[in-house]
FIPAFI-294177 format. One line per 3 residues: their letters; for each residue y, x, z of C-alpha. Coordinates in steps of 0.5 Angstrom, whole numbers, plus 500, padded with zeros to 3 digits. Layout:
<sites>
A) Y/X/Z | ...
</sites>
This chain:
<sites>
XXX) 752/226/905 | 753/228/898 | 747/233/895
XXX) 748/235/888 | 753/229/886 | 748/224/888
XXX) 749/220/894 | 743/221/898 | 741/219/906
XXX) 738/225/910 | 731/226/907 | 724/224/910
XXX) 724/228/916 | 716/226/919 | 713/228/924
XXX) 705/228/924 | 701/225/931 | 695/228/934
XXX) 688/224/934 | 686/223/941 | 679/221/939
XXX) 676/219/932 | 674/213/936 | 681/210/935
XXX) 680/211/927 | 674/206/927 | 677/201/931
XXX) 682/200/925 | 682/194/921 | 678/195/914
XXX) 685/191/912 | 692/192/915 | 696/188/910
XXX) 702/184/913 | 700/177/913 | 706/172/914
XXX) 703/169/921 | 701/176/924 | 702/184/924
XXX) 694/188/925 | 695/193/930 | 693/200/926
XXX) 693/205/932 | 689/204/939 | 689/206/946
XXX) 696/209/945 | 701/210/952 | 705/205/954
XXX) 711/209/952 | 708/210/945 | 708/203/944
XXX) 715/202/948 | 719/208/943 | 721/205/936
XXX) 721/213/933 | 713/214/935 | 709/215/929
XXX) 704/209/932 | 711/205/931 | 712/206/924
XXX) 712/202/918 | 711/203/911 | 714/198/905
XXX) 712/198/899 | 717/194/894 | 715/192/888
XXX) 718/196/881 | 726/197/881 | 726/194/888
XXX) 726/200/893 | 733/203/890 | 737/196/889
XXX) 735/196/898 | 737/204/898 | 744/202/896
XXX) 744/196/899 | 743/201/906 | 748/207/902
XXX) 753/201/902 | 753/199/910 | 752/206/912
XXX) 758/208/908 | 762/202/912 | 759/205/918
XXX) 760/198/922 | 756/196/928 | 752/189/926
XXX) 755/189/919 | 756/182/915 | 752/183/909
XXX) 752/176/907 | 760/175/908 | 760/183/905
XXX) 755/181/898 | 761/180/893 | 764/187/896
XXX) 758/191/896 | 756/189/889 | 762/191/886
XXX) 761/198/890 | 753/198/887 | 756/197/880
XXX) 762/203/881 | 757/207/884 | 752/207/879
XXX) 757/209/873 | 759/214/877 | 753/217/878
XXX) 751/216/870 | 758/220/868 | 757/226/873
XXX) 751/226/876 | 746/230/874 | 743/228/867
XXX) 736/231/869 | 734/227/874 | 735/221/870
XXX) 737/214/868 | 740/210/876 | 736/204/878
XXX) 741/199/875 | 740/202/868 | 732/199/869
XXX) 734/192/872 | 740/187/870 | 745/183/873
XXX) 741/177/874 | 736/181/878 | 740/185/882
XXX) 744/179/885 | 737/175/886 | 736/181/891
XXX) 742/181/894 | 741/174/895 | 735/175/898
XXX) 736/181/903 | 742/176/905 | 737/171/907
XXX) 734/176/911 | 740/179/914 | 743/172/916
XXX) 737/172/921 | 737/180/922 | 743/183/920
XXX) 743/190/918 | 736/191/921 | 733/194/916
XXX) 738/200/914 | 738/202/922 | 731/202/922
XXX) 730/206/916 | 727/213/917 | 726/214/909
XXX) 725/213/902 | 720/215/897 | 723/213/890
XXX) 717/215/886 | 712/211/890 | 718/204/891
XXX) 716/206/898 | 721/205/905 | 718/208/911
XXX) 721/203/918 | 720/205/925 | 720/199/931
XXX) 717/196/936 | 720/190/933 | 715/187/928
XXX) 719/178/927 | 723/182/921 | 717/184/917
XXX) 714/176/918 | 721/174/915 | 721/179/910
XXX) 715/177/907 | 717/170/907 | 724/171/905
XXX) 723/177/900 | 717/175/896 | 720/176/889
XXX) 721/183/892 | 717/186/896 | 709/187/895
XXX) 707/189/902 | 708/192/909 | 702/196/913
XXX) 702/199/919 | 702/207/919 | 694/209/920
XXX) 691/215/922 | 689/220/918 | 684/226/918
XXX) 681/231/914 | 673/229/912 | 669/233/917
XXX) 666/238/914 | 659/242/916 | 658/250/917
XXX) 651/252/912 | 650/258/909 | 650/260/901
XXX) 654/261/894 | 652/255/889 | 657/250/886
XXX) 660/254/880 | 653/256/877 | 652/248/877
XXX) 657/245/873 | 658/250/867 | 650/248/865
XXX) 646/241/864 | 640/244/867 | 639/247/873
XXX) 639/255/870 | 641/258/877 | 642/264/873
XXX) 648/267/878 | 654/266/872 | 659/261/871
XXX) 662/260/864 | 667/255/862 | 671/254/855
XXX) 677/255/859 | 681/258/866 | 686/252/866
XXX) 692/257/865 | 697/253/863 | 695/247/868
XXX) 698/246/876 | 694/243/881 | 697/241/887
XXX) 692/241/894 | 695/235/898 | 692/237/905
XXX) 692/242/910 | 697/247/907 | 694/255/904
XXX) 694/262/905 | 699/264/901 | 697/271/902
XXX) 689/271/900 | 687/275/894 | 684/269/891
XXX) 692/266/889 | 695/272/888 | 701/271/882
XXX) 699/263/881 | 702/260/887 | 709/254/885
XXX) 713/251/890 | 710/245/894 | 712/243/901
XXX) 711/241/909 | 711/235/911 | 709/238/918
XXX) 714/242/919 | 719/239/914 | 720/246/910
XXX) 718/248/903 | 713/254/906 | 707/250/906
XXX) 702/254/910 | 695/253/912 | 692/253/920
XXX) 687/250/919 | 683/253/914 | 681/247/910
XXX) 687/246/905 | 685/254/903 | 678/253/902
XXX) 679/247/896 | 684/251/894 | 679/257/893
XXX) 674/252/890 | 679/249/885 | 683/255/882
XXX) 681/261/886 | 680/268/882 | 673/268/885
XXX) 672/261/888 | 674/257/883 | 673/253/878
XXX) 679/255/874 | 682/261/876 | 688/261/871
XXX) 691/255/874 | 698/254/878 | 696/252/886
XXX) 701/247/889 | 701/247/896 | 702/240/899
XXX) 701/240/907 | 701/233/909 | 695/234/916
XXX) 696/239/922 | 693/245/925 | 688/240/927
XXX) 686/236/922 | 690/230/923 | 696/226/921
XXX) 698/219/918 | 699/216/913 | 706/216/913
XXX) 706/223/912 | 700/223/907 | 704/218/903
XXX) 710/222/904 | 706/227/900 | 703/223/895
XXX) 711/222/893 | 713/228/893 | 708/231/888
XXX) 710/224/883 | 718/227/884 | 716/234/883
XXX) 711/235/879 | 710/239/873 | 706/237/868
XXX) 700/237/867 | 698/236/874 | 692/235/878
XXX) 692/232/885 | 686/234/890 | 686/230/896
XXX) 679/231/900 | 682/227/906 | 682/220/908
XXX) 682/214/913 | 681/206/914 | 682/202/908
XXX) 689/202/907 | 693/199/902 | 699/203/901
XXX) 695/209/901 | 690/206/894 | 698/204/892
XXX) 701/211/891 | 694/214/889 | 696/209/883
XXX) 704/211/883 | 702/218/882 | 697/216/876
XXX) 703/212/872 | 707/218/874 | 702/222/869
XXX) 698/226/875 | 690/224/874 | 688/224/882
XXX) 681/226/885 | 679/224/892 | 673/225/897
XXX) 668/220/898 | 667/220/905 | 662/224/910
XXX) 659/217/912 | 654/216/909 | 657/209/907
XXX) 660/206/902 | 667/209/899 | 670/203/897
XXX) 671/202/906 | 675/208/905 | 682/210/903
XXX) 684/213/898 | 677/214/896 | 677/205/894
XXX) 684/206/890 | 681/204/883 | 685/209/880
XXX) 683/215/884 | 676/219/881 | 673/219/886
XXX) 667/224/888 | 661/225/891 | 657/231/894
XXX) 650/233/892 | 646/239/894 | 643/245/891
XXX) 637/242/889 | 641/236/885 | 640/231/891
XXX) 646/227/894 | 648/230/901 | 646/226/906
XXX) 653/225/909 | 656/223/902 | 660/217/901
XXX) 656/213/895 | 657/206/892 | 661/203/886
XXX) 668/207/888 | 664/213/886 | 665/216/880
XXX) 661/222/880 | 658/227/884 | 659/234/884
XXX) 657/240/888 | 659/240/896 | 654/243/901
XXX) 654/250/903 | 660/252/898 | 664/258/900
XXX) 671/258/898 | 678/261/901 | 679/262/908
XXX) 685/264/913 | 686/269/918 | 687/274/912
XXX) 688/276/905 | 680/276/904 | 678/271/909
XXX) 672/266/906 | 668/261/909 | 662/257/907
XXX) 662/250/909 | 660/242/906 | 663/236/905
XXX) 666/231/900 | 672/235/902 | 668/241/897
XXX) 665/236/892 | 673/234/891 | 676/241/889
XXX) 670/243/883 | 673/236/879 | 680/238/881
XXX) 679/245/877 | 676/241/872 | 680/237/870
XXX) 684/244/870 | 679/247/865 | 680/241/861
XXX) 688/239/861 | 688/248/860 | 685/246/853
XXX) 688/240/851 | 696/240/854 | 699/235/857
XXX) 694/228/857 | 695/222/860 | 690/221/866
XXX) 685/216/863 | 684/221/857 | 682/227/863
XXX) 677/222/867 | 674/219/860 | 673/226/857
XXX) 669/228/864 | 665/223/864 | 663/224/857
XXX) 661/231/858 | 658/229/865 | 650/230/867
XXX) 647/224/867 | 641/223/871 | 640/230/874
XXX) 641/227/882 | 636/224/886 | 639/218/889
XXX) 635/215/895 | 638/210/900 | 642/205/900
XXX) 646/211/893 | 641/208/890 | 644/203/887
XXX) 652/202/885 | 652/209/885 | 653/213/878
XXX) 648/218/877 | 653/223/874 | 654/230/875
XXX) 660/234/874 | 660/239/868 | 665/243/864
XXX) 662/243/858 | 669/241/854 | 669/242/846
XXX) 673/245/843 | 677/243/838 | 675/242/832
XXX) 676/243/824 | 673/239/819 | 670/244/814
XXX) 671/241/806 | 664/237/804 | 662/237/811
XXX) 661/230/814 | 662/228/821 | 656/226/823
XXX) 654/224/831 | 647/226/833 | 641/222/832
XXX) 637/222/839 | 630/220/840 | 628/214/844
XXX) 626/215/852 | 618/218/854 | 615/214/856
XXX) 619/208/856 | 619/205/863 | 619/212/866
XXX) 612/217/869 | 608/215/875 | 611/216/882
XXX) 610/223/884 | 607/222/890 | 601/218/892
XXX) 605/215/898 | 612/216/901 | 618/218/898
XXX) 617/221/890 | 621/221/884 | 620/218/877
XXX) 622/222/870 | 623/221/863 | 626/224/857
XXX) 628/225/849 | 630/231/844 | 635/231/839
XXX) 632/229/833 | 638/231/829 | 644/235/831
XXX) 652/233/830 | 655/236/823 | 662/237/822
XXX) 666/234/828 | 662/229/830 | 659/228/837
XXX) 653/229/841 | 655/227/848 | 648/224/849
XXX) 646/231/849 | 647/231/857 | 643/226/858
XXX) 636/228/855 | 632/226/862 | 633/221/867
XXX) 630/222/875 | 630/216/879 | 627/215/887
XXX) 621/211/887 | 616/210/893 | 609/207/891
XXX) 607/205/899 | 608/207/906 | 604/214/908
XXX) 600/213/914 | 602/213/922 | 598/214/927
XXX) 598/208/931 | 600/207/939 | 595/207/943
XXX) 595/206/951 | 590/207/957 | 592/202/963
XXX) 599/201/966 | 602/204/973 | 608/201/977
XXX) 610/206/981 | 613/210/975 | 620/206/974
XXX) 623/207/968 | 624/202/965 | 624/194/966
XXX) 620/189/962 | 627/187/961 | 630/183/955
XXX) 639/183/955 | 642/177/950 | 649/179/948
XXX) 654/174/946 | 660/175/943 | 667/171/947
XXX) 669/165/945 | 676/166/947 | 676/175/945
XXX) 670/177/940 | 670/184/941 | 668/183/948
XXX) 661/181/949 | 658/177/956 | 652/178/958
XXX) 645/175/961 | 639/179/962 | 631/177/965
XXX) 624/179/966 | 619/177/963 | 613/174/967
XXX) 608/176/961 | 607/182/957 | 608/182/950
XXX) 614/183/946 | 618/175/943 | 616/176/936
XXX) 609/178/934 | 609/184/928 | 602/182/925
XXX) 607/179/919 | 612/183/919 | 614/189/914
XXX) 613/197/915 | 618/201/915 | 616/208/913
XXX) 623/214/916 | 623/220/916 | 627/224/921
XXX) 635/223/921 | 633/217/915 | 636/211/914
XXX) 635/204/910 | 639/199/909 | 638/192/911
XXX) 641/186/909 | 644/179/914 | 645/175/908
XXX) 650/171/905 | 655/169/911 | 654/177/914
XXX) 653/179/921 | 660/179/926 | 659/185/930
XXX) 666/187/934 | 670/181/930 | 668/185/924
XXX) 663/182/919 | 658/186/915 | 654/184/910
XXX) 649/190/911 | 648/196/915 | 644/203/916
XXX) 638/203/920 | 636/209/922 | 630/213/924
XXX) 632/216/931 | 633/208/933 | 640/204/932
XXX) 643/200/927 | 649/203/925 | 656/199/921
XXX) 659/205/921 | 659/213/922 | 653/217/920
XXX) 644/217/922 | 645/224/921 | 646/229/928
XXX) 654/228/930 | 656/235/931 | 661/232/936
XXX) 662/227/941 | 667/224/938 | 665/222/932
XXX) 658/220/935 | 661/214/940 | 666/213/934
XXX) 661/210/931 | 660/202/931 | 652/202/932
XXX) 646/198/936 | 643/202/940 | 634/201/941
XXX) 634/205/948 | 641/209/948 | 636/217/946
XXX) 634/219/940 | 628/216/937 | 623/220/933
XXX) 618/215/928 | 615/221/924 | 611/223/931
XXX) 608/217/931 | 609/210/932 | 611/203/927
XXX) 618/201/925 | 618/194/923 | 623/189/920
XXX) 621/182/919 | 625/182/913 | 627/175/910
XXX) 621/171/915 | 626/167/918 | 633/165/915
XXX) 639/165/921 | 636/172/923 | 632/179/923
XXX) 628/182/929 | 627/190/928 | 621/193/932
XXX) 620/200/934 | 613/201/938 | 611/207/941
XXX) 616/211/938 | 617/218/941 | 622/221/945
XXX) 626/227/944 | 625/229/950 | 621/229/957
XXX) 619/222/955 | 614/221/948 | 615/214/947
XXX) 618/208/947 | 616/200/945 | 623/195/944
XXX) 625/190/939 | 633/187/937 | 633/180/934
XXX) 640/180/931 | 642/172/929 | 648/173/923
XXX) 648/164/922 | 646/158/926 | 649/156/933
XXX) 647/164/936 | 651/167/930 | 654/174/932
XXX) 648/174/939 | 644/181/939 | 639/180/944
XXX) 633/186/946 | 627/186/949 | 624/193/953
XXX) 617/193/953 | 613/199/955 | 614/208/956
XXX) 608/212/955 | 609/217/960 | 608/224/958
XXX) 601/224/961 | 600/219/956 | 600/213/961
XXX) 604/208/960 | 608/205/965 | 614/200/967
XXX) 617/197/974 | 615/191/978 | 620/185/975
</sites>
């Protein structure tokens, strides 16, 4: 078909699948790039007749070629459905059809529309088009017109095709054949909103337009972002709330394919709000995009996000920001089109994840060209469900938001997230590129982390380290006019007091250390004094443990029965490792395999974590190796997912963790956590002794030794002791 004189094949026309569960996410592959000897499976549990129809969405595949590439295989694919022959001959037709490229492009450039630009011949030459043709004839020789029958689109700002099929030996050939070529090829993964939490409260706004913590109920900024066009990849918007009247541009449905991007779900509207909202937000004078990518409830595909993504590269107006408070597995294709919209001049924020785990797991938010963001709360601490890690950029406000909402022109909510955090940088970047006109993104992110809060966040845990300690601010300078005879002088700061930071506040426990500086002269002229952000620094400490009561008993009973002194050994399957055998016994003495005399005590907190290390060679759990994990407070070992209370069970039994007892433990009622730490170097024995129980039960002994190298490596093996009854006796059944 023609469309405004460009030869053109019907536009992407994506449908967006349901998640089942939110386990079938975390049984993805962190790497699902194709690898010439194999093809990783990115959806699980699917149907038989999904898996058998080459137009699901769990069979779709995305190509990313590498620059030029994707429009010479789009005319490669013009040609042959032009001829409209079955099993066309391409190696036999290649003289023709390049002929037929060359009349085609100078028909383009002498009629086509001059707005949309040079043709893809006028950025290669000869010499690399024919080494393609050459190339795809190879392929074709073996697969014939496979390539052009299976596609479903093209996305020429990211040099992306999107194929479907159930046939996956063509992509293993592709990879061999069309190396110069083609860059990579992924299998479509799941993707969903980042889980959000109901609390109540108004706070974020307040936070970001002062270094302190003022609390004064105002919001001051130097600019409303007119000028500016944000666009919200996620759920859609409220096209008819108050808060967006006269500032909503064009954007798009990639749900039900039409221009008309409106949200029912609630949380695309609720980071508009955040972002640009009359009220809500952080520039009210900038233009909102909306770019519906995810469902009513929630969920999609990477297909359908990177659909997105390239229609906000072909479309967008500048300066533009990109707002993506969602995300999945780590996925390739998707941190490439993150980087394609930036070369496109979009600067692109990205949530970091409600996991409480380390955002470079994560996609978009690993992608190096993503600003990607944390949440932190109203008293300056990171969230407790925030992502962290070296892919963090800065934290910004994201519990207990209140924003925009659906359902009326009026309509609020107030909900957490990283997904909250994400929007208060996106409309200031607004703020920013409001002020300033177009830029390129890196000046938008330097000029944010140079206006940043540095060291106001109290960052505990494994956030503590790799994390920036930088708070969103958007406190940009004006610009300035240098003054006859005035020099332009930065300011001159004192050093730190004290030097190495104040006593811990805490005698035990958890405390917090601070030191600061002044200004000692200030900036003349049109110097700079961003070191005025950073005039104090707060960092976690803890001198040692608090005290807790120790585990007494009195006698034994074995009439009781509820648990044996039982110890289960899992171990790995030689020929499937993510299935597990397992051999139990009784133990004629009773006491625990390790003695904890040597060992180390862990103090926790309720719903409280620490990380823990598996050394160099990592720990393989369900085929995955980690080189660390969570061990939480309420008694597992968690390699993915949260410690904190899982508001569904879905996402609870997602989580890939090791379980002490199967019921949440409660340390700070009583009873000792231990680790034996680095006393043995193939494997790490963690004991929970006389732990209460959040029910009938008060408590409960158990130890896991977890092996990582050595002949046992990947074997999990756990000892039951004893129960403490609710009249205090403790009890076991007879072996």
């Amino acid at each position: 078909m023609k469309v405004d004189g460009t030869v053109s094949r019907l536009a992407i026309t994506l449908s967006l699948m349901l998640l089942a569960s939110l386990a079938a996410a975390e049984n993805m592959a962190n790497d699902n790039t194709l690898d010439p000897k194999s093809l990783l499976q990115s959806f699980q549990n699917v149907s038989l007749e999904e898996s058998c129809n080459p137009n699901a969405e769990t069979n779709q595949y995305i190509i990313q070629f590498k620059p030029n590439a994707m429009g010479m295989m789009e005319s490669m694919c013009q040609y042959q459905w032009e001829q409209g022959v079955v099993n066309f001959d391409f190696a036999t037709a290649k003289p023709m059809v390049l002929a037929a490229i060359k009349k085609m492009n100078d028909t383009l450039n002498e009629f086509g529309d001059p707005s949309a630009g040079p043709t893809f011949l006028s950025k290669t030459t000869l010499e690399e088009l024919e080494k393609f043709m050459d190339e795809y004839a190879s392929f074709c020789l073996q697969f014939q017109n496979f390539m052009c029958d299976q596609a479903r689109s093209f996305m020429g700002a990211l040099d992306f095709m999107t194929v479907s099929t159930t046939y996956t030996e063509p992509f293993e050939v592709m990879m061999e054949v069309m190396g110069d070529f083609v860059e990579l090829i992924e299998k479509n993964q799941p993707v969903q909103l980042m889980k959000t939490v109901e609390l109540p409260g108004l706070w974020g706004l307040d936070r970001i337009d002062s270094l302190e913590d003022t609390d004064n109920g105002d919001y001051t900024a130097p600019g409303d972002g007119t000028g500016a066009h944000v666009y919200i990849i996620d759920t859609g918007i409220n096209s008819g709330h108050v808060e967006f009247a006269g500032r909503i541009g064009n954007g798009f449905d990639f749900v039900d394919n039409d221009p008309d991007p409106e949200d029912c779900n609630g949380h695309g509207t609720h980071c508009a709000g955040t972002a640009l909202g009359t009220t809500y937000g952080v520039a009210p004078g900038a233009t909102l995009h909306g770019v519906r990518v995810l469902s009513c409830t929630g969920s999609g595909s990477s297909v359908g996000v990177i659909a997105g993504m390239n229609w906000v590269a072909t479309n967008q107006i500048q300066p533009a920001v990109a707002s993506m408070s969602l995300g999945g597995g780590f996925y390739t294709a998707s941190n490439n089109a993150v980087g394609r919209m930036y070369d496109a001049g979009v600067v692109v924020t990205t949530a970091a994840g409600n996991s409480n785990d380390d955002a470079c797991n994560h996609s978009p938010a690993s992608a190096p060209r993503s600003y990607t963001v944390g949440s932190m709360t109203n008293s300056d601490r990171r969230s407790s469900f925030s992502g962290y890690g070296t892919c963090v950029n800065i934290f910004a406000p994201g519990s207990s938001i209140k924003s925009a909402w659906i359902h009326s022109s009026t309509a609020s909510n107030t909900i957490s997230g990283t997904s909250m955090a994400t929007p208060h940088v996106a409309g200031a970047m607004a703020v920013y590129l409001g002020m300033y006109g177009i830029k390129p993104p890196a000046d938008t992110i330097a000029m944010l982390d140079n206006v940043a809060a540095y060291n106001k966040i109290v960052l505990d845990g494994p956030s503590a380290t790799g994390s920036p300690n930088k708070l969103l601010q958007v406190t940009f300078p004006l610009a300035c006019t240098t003054q006859p005879g005035t020099p332009d002088v930065n300011c001159e700061m004192s050093s730190w007091n004290p030097v190495n930071f104040s006593t811990c506040s805490t005698a035990c426990g958890p405390g917090t250390q601070f030191r600061n500086r002044t200004i000692i002269s200030f900036a003349t002229g049109c110097g700079t004094c961003f070191e005025a952000n950073a005039l104090s620094e707060t960092r976690a400490c803890q001198v040692e443990s608090c005290a807790q009561p120790e585990p007494t008993f009195v006698g034994t009973s074995s009439a009781a029965g509820f648990l044996r002194y039982k110890t289960v050994t899992y171990t790995p399957s030689s020929a499937s490792p993510t299935e597990y055998s397992m051999t139990s016994t009784c133990a004629a003495i009773e006491s625990l395999p390790y003695a904890t005399d040597a060992h180390t005590r862990i103090t926790l907190g309720d719903e409280a974590s620490t990380l823990i290390a598996f050394g160099a060679s990592g720990f393989t759990f369900f085929n995955v190796s980690s080189r660390t994990a969570n061990l939480c407070s309420n008694g597992y070992i968690y390699f993915s997912g949260a410690c904190e209370y899982q508001f569904s069970a879905a996402s609870h039994f997602a989580s890939k963790r090791i379980s002490f007892a199967g019921v949440d433990l409660n340390p700070p009622q009583g009873g000792v956590i231990t680790s034996s730490g680095d006393l043995f170097s193939d494997r790490i024995v963690f004991t929970f002794a006389a732990v209460p129980i959040y029910n009938a039960i008060p408590s409960i002994t158990s130890q896991v030794e977890i092996i990582y190298s050595g002949s046992e490596a990947g074997v999990i093996r756990m000892t039951w002791m004893y129960m403490v009854s609710t009249n205090g006796i403790m009890v076991r059944s007879p072996d």
